[in-house]
C-alpha positions in Angstrom: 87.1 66.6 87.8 87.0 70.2 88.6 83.8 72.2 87.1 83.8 75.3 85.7 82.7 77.7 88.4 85.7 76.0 90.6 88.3 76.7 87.5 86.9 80.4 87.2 87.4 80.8 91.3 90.9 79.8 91.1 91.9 81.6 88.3 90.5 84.4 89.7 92.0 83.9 93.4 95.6 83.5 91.6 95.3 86.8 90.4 95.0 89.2 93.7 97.5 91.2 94.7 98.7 93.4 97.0 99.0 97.2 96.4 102.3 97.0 97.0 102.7 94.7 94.4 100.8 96.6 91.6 102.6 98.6 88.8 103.1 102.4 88.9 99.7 103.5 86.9 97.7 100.8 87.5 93.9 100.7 88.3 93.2 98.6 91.3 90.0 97.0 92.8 90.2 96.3 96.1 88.5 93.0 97.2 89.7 92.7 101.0 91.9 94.0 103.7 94.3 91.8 105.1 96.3 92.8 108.6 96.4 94.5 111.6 95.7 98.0 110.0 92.4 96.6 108.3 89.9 99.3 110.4 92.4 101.8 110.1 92.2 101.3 106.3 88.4 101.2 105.8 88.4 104.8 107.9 90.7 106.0 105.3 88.7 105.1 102.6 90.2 101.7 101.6 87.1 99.7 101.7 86.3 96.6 100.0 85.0 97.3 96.0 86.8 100.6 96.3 88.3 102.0 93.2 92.3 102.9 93.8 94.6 103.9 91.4 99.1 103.7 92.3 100.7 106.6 91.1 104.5 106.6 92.8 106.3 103.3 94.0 108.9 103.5 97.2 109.3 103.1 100.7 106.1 105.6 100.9 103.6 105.0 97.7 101.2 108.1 96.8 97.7 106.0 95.5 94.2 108.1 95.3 91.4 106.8 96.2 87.6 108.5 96.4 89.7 111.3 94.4 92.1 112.2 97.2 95.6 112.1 97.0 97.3 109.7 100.0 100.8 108.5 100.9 100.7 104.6 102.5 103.7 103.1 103.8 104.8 99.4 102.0 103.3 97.6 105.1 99.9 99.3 105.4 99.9 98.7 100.8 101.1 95.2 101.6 97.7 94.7 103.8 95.3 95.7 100.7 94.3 93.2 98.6 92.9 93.3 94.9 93.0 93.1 91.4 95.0 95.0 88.9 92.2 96.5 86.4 94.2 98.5 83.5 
């Protein structure tokens, strides 16, 4: 029988997501980088327990992130991973 704390770990694994994946507006906390790109990422700011939020969706998504303004492609989005927070 599963306990508690192993519950609470897989509900909370079922709910990362990818940038890519979050909505338009939405407050993301990133938990890890995922890819070839990830030390490309963290040098761009996109660290682990960072704070980002998505404000446009497309091929190219504009997100900010430490209060500055960037464009990602899908694939580099695709490579963070999170949690949707609002």
């Amino acid at each position: 029988m599963p306990t508690p704390q192993t519950i609470a770990q897989t509900l909370q694994q079922d709910s990362l997501i990818s940038l890519e994946q979050a909505k338009v507006g939405c407050e993301f906390h990133i938990r890890f980088l995922n890819g070839p790109a990830c030390e490309r990422l963290r040098q761009m700011g996109f660290c682990e327990s960072m704070r980002v939020k998505k404000i446009t969706d497309g091929r190219n998504m504009l997100c900010t992130v430490c209060g500055t303004k960037m464009a990602l492609s899908r694939e580099l989005a695709h490579q963070i991973i999170g949690q949707a927070t609002a």
